[in-house]
C-alpha positions as CSV (number, residue, x, y, z in Angstrom):
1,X,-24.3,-8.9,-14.2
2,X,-21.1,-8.8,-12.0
3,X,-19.6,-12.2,-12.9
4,X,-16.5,-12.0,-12.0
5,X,-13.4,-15.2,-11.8
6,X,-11.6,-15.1,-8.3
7,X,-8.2,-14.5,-8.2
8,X,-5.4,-16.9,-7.7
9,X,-2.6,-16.6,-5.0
10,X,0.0,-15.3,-7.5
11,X,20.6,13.6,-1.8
12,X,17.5,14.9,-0.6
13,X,14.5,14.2,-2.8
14,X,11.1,15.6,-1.9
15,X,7.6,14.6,-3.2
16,X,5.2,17.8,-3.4
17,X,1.5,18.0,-3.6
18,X,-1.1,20.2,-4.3
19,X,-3.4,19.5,-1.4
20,X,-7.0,21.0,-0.8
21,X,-8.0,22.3,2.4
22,X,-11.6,20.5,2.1
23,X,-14.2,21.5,4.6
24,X,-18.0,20.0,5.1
25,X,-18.8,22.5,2.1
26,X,-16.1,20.0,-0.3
27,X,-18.4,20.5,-3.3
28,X,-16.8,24.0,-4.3
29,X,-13.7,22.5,-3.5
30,X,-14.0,20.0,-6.4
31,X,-13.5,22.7,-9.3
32,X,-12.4,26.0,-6.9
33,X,-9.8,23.9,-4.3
34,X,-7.6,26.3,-2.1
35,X,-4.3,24.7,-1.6
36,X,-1.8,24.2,1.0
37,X,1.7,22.8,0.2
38,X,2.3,19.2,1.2
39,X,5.9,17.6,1.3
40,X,6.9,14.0,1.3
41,X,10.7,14.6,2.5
42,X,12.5,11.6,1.5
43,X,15.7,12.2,3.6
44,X,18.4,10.8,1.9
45,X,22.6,10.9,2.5
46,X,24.3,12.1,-0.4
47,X,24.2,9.8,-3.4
48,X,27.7,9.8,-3.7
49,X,30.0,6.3,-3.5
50,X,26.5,4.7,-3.6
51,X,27.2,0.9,-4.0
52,X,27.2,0.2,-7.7
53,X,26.4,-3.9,-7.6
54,X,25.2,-5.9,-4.6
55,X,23.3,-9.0,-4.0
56,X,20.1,-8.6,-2.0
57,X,17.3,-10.6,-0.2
58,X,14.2,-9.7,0.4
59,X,11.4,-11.0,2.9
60,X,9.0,-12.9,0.2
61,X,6.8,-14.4,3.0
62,X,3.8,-11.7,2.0
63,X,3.8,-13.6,-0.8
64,X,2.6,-16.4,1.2
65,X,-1.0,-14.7,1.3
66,X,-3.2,-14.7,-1.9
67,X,-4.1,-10.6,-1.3
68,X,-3.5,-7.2,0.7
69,X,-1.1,-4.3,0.5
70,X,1.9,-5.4,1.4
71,X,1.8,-8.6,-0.6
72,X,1.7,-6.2,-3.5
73,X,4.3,-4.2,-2.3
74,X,6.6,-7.4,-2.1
75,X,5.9,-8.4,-5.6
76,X,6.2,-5.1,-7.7
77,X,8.9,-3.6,-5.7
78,X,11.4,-6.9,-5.9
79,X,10.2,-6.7,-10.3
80,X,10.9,-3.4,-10.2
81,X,13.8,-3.8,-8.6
82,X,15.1,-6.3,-11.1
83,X,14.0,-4.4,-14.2
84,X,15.9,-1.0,-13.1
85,X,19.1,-2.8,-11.9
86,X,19.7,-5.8,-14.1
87,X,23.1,-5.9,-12.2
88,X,22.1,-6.7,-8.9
89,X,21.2,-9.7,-7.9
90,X,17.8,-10.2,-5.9
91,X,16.7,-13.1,-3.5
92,X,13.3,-13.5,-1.7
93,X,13.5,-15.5,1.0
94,X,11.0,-17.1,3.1
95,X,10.7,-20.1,5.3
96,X,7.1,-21.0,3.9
97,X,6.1,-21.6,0.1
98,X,5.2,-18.8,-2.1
99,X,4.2,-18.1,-5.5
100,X,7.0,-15.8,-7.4
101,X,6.3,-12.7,-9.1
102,X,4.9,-13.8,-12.7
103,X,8.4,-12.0,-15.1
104,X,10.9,-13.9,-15.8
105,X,13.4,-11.5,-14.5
106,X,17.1,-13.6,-14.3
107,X,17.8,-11.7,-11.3
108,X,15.2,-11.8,-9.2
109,X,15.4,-15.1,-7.7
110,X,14.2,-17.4,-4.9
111,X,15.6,-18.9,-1.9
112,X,15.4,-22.7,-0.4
113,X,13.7,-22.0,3.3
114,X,14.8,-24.0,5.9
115,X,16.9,-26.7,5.4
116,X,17.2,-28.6,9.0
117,X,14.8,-28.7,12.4
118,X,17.7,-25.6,13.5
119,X,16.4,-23.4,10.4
120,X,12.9,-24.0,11.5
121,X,14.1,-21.0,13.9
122,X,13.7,-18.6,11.0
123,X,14.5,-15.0,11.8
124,X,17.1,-16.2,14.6
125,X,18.8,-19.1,12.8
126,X,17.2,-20.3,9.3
127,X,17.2,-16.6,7.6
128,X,20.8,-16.3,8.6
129,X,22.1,-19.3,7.2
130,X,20.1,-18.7,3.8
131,X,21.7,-15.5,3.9
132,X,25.3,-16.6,4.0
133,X,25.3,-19.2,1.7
134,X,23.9,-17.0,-1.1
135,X,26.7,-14.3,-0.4
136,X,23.8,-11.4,0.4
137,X,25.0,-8.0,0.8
138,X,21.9,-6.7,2.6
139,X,18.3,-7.6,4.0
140,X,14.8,-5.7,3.4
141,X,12.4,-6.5,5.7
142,X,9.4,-6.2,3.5
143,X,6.9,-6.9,6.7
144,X,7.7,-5.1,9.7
145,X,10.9,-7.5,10.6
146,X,14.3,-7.7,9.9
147,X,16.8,-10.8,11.0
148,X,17.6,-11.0,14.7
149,X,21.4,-11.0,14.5
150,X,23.1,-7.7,13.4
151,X,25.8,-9.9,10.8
152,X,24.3,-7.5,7.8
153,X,22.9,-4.4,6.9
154,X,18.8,-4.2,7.3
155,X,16.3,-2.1,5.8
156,X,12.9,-2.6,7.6
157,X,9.4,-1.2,5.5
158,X,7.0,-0.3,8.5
159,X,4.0,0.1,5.9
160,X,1.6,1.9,8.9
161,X,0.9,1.7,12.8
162,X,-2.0,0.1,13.2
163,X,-1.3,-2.9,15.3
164,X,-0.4,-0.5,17.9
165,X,-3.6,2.0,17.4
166,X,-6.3,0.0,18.0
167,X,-6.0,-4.0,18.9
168,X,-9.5,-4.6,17.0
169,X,-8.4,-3.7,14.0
170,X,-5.5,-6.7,14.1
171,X,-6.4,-9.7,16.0
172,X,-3.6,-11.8,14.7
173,X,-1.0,-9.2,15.3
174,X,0.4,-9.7,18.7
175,X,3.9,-10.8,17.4
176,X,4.4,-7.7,15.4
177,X,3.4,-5.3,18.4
178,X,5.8,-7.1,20.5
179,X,8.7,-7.8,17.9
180,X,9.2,-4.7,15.9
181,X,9.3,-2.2,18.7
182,X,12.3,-4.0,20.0
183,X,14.1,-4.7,16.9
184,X,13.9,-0.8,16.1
185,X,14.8,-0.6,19.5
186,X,18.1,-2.5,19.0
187,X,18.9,-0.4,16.4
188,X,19.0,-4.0,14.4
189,X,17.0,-2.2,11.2
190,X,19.9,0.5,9.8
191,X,17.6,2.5,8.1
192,X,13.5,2.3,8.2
193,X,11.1,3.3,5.0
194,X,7.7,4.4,5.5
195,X,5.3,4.4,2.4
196,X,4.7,7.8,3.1
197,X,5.4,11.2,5.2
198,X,2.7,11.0,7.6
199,X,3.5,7.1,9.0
200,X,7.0,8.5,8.7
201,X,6.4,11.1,11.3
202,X,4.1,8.8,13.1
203,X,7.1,6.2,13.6
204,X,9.7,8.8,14.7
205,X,7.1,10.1,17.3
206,X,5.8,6.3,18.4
207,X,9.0,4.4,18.6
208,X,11.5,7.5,19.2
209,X,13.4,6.7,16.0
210,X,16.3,9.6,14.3
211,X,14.5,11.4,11.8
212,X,17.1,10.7,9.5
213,X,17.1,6.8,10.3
214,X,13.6,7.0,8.7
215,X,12.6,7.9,5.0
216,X,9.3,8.2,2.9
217,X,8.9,6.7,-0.5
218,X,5.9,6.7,-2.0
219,X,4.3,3.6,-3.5
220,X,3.0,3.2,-6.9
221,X,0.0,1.3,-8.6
222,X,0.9,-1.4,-11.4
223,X,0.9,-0.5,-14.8
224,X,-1.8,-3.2,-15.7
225,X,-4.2,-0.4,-13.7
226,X,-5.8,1.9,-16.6
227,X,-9.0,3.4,-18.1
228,X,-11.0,0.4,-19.8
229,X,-14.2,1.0,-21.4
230,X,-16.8,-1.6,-20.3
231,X,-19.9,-3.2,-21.1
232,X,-21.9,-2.9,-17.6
233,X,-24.5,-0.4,-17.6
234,X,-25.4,-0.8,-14.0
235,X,-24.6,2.5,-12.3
236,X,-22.7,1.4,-8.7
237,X,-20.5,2.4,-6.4
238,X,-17.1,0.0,-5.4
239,X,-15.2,-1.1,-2.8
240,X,-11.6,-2.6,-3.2
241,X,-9.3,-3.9,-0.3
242,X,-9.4,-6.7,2.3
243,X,-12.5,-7.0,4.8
244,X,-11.4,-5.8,7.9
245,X,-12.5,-4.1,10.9
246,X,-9.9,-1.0,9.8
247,X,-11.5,-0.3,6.7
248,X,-14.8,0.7,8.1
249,X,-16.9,-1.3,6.1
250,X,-20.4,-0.8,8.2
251,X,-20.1,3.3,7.3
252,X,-19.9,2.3,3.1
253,X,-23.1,0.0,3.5
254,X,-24.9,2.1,5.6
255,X,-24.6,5.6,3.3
256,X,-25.3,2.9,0.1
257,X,-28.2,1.9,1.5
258,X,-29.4,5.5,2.1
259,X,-28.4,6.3,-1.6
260,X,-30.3,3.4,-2.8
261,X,-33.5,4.7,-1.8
262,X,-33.0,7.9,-4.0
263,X,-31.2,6.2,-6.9
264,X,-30.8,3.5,-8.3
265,X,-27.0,2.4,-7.8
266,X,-25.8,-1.0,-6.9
267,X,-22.9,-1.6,-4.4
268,X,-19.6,-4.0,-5.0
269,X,-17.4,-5.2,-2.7
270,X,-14.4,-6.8,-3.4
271,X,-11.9,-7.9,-1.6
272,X,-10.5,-11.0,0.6
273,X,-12.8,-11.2,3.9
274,X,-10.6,-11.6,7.0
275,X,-11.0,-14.4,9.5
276,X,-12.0,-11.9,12.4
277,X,-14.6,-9.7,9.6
278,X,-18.2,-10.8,10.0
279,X,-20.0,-12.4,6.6
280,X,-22.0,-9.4,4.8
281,X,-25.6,-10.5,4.6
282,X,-26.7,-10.6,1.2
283,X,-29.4,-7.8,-0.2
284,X,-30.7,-6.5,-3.3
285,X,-28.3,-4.3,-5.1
286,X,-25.2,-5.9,-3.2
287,X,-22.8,-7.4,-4.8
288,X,-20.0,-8.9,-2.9
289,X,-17.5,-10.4,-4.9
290,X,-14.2,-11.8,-3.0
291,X,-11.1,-12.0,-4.1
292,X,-10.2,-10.9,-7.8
293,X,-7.6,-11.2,-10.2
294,X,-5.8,-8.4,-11.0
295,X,-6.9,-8.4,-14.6
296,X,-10.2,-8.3,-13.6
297,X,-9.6,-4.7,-11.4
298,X,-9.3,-2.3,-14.4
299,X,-12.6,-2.7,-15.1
300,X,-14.0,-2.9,-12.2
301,X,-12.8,0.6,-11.2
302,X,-13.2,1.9,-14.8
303,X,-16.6,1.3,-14.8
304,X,-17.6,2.8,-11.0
305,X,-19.5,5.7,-10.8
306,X,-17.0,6.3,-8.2
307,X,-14.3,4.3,-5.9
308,X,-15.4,4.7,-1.8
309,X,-13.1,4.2,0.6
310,X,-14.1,5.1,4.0
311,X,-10.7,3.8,6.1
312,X,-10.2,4.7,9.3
313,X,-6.9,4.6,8.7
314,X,-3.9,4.3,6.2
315,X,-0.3,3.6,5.8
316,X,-0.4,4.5,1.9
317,X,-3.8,3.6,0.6
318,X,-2.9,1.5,-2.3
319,X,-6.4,1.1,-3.8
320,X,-7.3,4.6,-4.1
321,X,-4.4,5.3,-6.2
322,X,-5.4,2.2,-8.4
323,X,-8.6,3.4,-9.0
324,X,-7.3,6.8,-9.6
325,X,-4.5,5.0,-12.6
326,X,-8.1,3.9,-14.3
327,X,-9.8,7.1,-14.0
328,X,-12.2,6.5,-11.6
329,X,-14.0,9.3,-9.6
330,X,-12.7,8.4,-5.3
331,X,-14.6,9.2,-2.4
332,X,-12.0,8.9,0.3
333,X,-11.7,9.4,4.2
334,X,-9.6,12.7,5.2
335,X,-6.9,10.2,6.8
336,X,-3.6,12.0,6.5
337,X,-1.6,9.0,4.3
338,X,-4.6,9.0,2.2
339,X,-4.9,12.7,2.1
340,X,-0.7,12.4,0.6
341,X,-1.5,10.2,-2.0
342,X,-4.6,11.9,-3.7
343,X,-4.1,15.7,-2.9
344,X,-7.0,17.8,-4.9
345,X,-8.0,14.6,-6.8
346,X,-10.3,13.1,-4.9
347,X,-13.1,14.0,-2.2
348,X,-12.0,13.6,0.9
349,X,-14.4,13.3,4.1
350,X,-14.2,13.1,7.7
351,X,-14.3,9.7,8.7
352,X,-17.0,10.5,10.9
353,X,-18.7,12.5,9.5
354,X,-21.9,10.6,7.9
355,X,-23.9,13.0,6.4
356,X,-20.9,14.6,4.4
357,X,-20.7,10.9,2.8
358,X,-24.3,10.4,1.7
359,X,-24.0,14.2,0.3
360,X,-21.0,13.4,-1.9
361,X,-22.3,10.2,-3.5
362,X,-25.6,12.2,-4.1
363,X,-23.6,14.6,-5.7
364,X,-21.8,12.4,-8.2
365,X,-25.3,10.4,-8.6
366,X,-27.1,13.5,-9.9
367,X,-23.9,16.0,-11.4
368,X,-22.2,14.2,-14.2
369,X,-19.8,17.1,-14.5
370,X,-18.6,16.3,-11.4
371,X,-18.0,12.7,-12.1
372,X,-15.7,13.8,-15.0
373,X,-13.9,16.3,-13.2
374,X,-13.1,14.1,-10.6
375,X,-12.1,11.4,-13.5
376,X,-10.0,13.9,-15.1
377,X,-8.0,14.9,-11.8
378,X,-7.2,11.3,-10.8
379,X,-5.4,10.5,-14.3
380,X,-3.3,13.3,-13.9
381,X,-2.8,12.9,-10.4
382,X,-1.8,8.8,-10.6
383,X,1.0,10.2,-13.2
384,X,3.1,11.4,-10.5
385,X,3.6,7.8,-9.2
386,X,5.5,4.5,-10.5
387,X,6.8,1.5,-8.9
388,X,10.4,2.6,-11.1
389,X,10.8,5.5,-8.9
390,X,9.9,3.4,-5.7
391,X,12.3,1.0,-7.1
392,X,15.3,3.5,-7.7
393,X,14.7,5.6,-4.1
394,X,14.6,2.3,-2.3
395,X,18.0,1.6,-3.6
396,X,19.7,4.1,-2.6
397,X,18.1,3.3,0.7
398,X,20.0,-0.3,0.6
399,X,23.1,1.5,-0.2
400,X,23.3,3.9,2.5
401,X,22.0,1.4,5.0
402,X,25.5,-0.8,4.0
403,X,27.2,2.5,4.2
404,X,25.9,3.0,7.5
405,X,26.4,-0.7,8.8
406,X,30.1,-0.2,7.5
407,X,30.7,3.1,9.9
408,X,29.2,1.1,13.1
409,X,31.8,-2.0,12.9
């Protein structure tokens, strides 16, 4: 039924929700919510003498990696950067081989890696060197770095803190815990950008950063992400994001399995599985899928009875606002990033909180109107989002980060 192809490796501005203060009693919430204000504060200097043309390099090694969050942040950010600024001139760099972005975008370009054993040294010796034989103006760190040298302005994206909330949840990540405390330590990022408001305040607490050195801009789901009318009649819930012990994988099988024997609904899971996440043993009704292509996602999240996403915790929450672009009804945990990007749209649960999960899929298994109100909401809500308006704040971000680097030499 699910056969699916794998995919291949491929001035002060604020953004305000409508937020509902959802208890265990959520249900009423869904078509009465009471709301409290919620402001994403993207603290920007005044956009006056912003740069009008520069050349700029971006980290492209998340494009090294066939899936995840911040790969797609790499690739829609650096095309949407070259669609809104056909001007500038746009680099990704990276000292491994990557897959471009698919457009053919004359301005987003790519760089040569490493060119001697010396080079090999990458962010010390090999990033600099690519850097100043392409004449770049300024460096985005797309991945939690930025070069080691302060020769040029630096922009570093710190997408969440995770690596430094629980070690489990990142076994591979002992370089980043080390490394970018000190380089935001250095002061050798000018200006950081969270994804949104609530990692934003996290960072300025954790690492003891300016408030106005750090600034919030939202993300956005791709375009190709809309309502598609399907051909499976199999009622299921889905799953979409890597397979990792963050994402809290165990609590989605477990209120499933208690849903299953009730109704019948079927269970997908898709997603790249993570070297240190255990192989899901297979079982009737489960259908774990890996990896898929981005054309294949649409429908996939069109065609849920609802999208559940039971994270422990979140830097943005990319999927949910996917499945929100397509219409789907989302089940989501009450993690503040999460909580940013859906506002009233979705149902939002306590993490830990079991029995409030197998009462909302319950719900939307036997109260159609439900299903569609929730549909409705998420269309309207995904409107307020678009990898254009990343593109432009971000920007101005590079601008005042050279306008800063100018004032400290």
């Amino acid at each position: 039924m699910f056969r699916l192809s794998a995919a291949t490796p491929r001035n002060r501005d604020s953004f305000r929700a409508a937020t509902p203060s959802l208890s265990r009693d959520w249900k009423g919430a869904l078509f009465r919510p009471s709301f409290r204000s919620l402001t994403v504060t993207l603290s920007l200097p005044s956009r006056t003498d912003i740069i009008k043309v520069m050349r700029i390099a971006l980290d492209g090694t998340p494009l090294t990696v066939p899936s995840g969050g911040i790969r797609r942040y790499t690739e829609e950010l650096s095309l949407a950067l070259a669609r809104n600024f056909p001007d500038d001139e746009f680099w990704l760099l990276s000292d491994q081989p990557f897959r471009p972005p698919a457009d053919d975008l004359p301005n987003l370009k790519t760089g040569h890696g490493p060119r001697n054993v010396l080079e090999r040294r990458w962010w010390l010796w090999g990033l600099q060197g690519e850097i100043s034989r392409l004449g770049v103006d300024m460096f985005h760190g797309t991945d939690f770095s930025v070069p080691y040298l302060p020769i040029r302005p630096a922009v570093m994206t710190l997408h969440d803190l995770s690596p430094w909330m629980d070690a489990s949840w990142h076994s591979q990540a002992d370089r980043v815990r080390a490394r970018t405390p000190m380089l935001l330590r250095l002061g050798l990022a000018n200006l950081v950008v969270t994804p949104s408001d609530a990692v934003r305040k996290q960072a300025i607490a954790r690492f003891r950063l300016q408030a106005d050195r750090v600034i919030a801009i939202p993300l956005a789901a791709a375009p190709e992400f809309r309502p598609v009318t399907g051909q499976c009649r199999a009622t299921y819930l889905l799953y979409v994001g890597t397979l990792e012990p963050r994402k809290n994988i165990p609590l989605l099988l477990d209120v499933w399995r208690e849903a299953r024997q009730r109704h019948a609904v079927e269970l997908v899971i898709a997603g790249r599985r993570r070297e240190d996440f255990p192989e899901i043993a297979p079982e009737t009704g489960l259908h774990v899928v890996g990896l898929q292509s981005e054309s294949n996602l649409p429908e996939l999240y069109s065609g849920a009875l609802a999208v559940v996403y039971p994270s422990y915790y979140e830097g943005f929450g990319l999927p949910v606002l996917e499945a929100m672009q397509c219409g789907a009804a989302v089940i989501a945990s009450r993690d503040p990033a999460i909580s940013e990007v859906a506002g009233d749209a979705a149902i939002l649960i306590d993490v830990h909180d079991r029995q409030a999960w197998v009462d909302a899929i319950a719900t939307l298994l036997t109260d159609p109107s439900a299903v569609l109100a929730l549909r409705q909401k998420s269309l309207s809500r995904a409107r307020l989002f678009s990898w254009d308006r990343t593109a432009k704040l971000t920007r101005e971000v590079y601008a005042n980060a050279v306008q800063r680097f100018g004032k400290k030499t």
